[in-house]
Legacy VTK file of the C-alpha trace (Angstrom):
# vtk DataFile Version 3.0
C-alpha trace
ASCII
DATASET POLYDATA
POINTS 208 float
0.000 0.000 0.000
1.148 3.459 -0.529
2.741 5.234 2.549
3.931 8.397 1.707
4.357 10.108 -2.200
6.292 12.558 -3.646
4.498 15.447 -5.140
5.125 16.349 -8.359
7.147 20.058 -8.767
6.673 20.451 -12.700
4.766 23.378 -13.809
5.279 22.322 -16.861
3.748 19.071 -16.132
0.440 20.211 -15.578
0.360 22.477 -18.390
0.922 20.291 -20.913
-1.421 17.776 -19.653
-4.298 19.538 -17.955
-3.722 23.549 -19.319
-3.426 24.387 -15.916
-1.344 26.519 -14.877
0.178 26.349 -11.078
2.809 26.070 -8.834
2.927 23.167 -7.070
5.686 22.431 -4.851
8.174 19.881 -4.512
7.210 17.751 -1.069
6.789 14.516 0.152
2.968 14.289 0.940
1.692 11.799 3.712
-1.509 10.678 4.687
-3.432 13.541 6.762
-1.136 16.130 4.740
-2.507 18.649 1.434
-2.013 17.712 -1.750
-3.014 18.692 -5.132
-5.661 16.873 -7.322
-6.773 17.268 -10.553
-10.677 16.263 -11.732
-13.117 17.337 -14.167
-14.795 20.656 -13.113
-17.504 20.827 -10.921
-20.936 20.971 -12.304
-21.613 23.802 -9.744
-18.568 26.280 -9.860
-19.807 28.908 -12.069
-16.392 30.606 -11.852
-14.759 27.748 -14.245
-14.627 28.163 -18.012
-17.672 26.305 -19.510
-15.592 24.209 -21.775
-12.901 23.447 -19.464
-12.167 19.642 -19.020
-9.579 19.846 -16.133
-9.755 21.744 -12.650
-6.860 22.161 -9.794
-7.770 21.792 -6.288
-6.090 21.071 -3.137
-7.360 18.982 -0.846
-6.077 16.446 1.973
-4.970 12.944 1.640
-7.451 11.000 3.597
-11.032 11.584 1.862
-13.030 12.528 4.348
-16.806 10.733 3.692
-20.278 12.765 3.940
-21.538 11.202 7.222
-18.417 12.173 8.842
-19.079 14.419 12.189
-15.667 15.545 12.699
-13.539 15.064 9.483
-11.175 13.156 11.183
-11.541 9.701 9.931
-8.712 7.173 10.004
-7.432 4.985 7.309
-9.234 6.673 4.039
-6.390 7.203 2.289
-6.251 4.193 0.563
-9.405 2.662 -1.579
-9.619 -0.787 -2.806
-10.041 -0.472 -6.229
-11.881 -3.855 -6.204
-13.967 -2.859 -3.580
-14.375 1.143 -3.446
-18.058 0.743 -4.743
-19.859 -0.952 -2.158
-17.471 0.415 0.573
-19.285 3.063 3.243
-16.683 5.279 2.773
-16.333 5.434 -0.751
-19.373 4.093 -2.527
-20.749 7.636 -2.336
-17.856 9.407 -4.601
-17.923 6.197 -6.667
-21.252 6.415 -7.701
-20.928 10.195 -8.447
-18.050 9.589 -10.678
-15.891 11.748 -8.249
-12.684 10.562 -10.026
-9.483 12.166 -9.898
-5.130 12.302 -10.832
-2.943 13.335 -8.861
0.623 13.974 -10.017
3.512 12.543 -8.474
7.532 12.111 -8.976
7.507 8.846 -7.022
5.571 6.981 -4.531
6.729 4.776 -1.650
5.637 1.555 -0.653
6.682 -1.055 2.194
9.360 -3.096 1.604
10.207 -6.708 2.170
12.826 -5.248 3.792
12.421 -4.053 7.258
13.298 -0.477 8.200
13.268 0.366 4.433
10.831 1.475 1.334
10.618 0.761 -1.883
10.338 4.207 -4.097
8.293 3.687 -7.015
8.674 6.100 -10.299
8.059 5.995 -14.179
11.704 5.013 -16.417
11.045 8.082 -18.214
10.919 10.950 -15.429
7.467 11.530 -16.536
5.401 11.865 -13.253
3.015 8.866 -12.559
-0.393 9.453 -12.941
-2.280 8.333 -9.683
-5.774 7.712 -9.715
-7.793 8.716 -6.906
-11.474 9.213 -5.962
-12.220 13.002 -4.004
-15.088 14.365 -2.135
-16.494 17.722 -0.259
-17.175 17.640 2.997
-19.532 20.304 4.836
-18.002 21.410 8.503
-20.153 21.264 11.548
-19.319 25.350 10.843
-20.053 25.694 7.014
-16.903 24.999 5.577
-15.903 22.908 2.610
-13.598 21.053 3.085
-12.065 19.019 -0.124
-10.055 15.494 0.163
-9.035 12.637 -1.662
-8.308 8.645 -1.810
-5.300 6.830 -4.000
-6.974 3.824 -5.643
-4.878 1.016 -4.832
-5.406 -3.359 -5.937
-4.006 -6.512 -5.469
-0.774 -8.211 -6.341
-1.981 -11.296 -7.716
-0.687 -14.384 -5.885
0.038 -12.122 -2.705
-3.390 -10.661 -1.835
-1.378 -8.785 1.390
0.386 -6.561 -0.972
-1.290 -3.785 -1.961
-0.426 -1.449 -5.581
-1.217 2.005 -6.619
-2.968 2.236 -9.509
-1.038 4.023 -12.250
-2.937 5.604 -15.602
-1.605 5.052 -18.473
-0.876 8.655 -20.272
-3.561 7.952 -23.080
-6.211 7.037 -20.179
-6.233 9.936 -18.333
-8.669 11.874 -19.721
-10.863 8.897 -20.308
-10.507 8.401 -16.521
-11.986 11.722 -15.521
-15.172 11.633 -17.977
-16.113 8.433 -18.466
-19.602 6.897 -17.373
-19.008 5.349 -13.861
-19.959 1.578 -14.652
-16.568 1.638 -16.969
-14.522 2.839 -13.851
-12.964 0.025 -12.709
-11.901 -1.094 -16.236
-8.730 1.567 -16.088
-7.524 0.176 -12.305
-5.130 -2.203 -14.117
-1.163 -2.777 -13.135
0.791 -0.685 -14.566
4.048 -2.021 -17.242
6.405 -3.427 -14.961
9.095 -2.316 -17.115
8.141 1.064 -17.358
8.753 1.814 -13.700
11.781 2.037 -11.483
12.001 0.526 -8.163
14.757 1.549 -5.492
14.436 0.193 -2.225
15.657 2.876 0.648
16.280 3.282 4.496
12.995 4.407 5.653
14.608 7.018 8.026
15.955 8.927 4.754
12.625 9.648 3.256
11.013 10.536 6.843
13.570 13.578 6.677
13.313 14.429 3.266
LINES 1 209
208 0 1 2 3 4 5 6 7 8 9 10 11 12 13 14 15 16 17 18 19 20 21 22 23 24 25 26 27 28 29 30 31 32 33 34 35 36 37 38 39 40 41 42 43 44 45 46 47 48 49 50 51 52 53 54 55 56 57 58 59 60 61 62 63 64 65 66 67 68 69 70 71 72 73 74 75 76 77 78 79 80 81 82 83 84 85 86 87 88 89 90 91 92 93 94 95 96 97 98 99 100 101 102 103 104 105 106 107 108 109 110 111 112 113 114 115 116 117 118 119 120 121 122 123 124 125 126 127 128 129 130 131 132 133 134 135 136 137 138 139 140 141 142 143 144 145 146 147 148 149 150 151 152 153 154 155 156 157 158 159 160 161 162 163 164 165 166 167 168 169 170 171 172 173 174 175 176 177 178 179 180 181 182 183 184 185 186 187 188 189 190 191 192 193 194 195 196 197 198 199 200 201 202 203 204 205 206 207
């Protein structure tokens, strides 16, 4: 399962795949922490350009679901892509086609090793393309509050390892607009030669 990612710093990166233009910066994002996410815009925010296909936002990793009283629920950073659907605290942004990508240099994953983890990133330098699932949240005081999952499967053959699932380049804007009973069909593994794999001592990334 993922642990930790590294956000990625790339203007450039979003322009030339969204046409968004920001300034995200370069940080290792953990669970609980703000990230950036990108989706297809809101139906409701009459302040985005009416034939705009991508929107910005930042939100935190950990998606915080409607029922929540307190926006402090545990262990929602991670949805089962197999599962996500039927899932109380996901089956809501499922079924609302609340998809999203968020863009990131590398992510990190336990290792076999202990006291280490395994950095993940594409052969290329091209960020990976994470898919996620976000939501709004309403505050017991008004607020709207905006957070996100990483959509994550099974290693087949060793159902206690968990994967992030990776978009392809050519899927991504398929992945934000199409009809929600094709969603699972882009939660596939990812080339296994198209991505790097370092394993590191644990206690270098936790200072990074």
């Amino acid at each position: 399962m993922p642990t930790h990612y590294q956000a990625a710093s790339e203007p450039l990166h979003f322009a030339q795949r969204f046409g968004l233009a920001c300034r995200p910066e370069a940080s290792i994002v953990r669970p609980g922490e703000q990230g950036l996410f990108v989706r297809r815009p809101r139906a409701d925010d009459t302040a985005q350009d009416s034939l705009a296909r991508f929107q910005i936002a930042p939100g935190r990793w950990g998606l915080i679901p409607l029922f929540s009283k307190d926006g402090q629920d545990l262990h929602t950073h991670e949805a089962r892509g197999e599962t996500a659907f039927a899932e109380r605290n996901f089956y809501q942004p499922w079924k609302r086609g609340h998809r999203c990508v968020i863009l990131a240099d590398a992510v990190f994953q336990d290792a076999d090793i202990e006291g280490h983890t395994v950095r993940v990133s594409r052969t290329d330098g091209q960020p990976l393309a994470l898919a996620g699932l976000w939501n709004g949240w309403r505050s017991p005081a008004g607020e709207c509050v905006e957070s996100f999952a990483l959509l994550t499967f099974g290693v087949p053959g060793r159902p206690e390892q968990r994967r992030t699932a990776i978009l392809r380049d050519a899927w991504i804007d398929d992945w934000l607009h199409c009809p929600v009973e094709e969603t699972a069909a882009y939660l596939r593994p990812y080339a296994d030669d198209k991505l790097a794999r370092q394993t590191l001592p644990a206690a270098s990334v936790r200072a990074a």
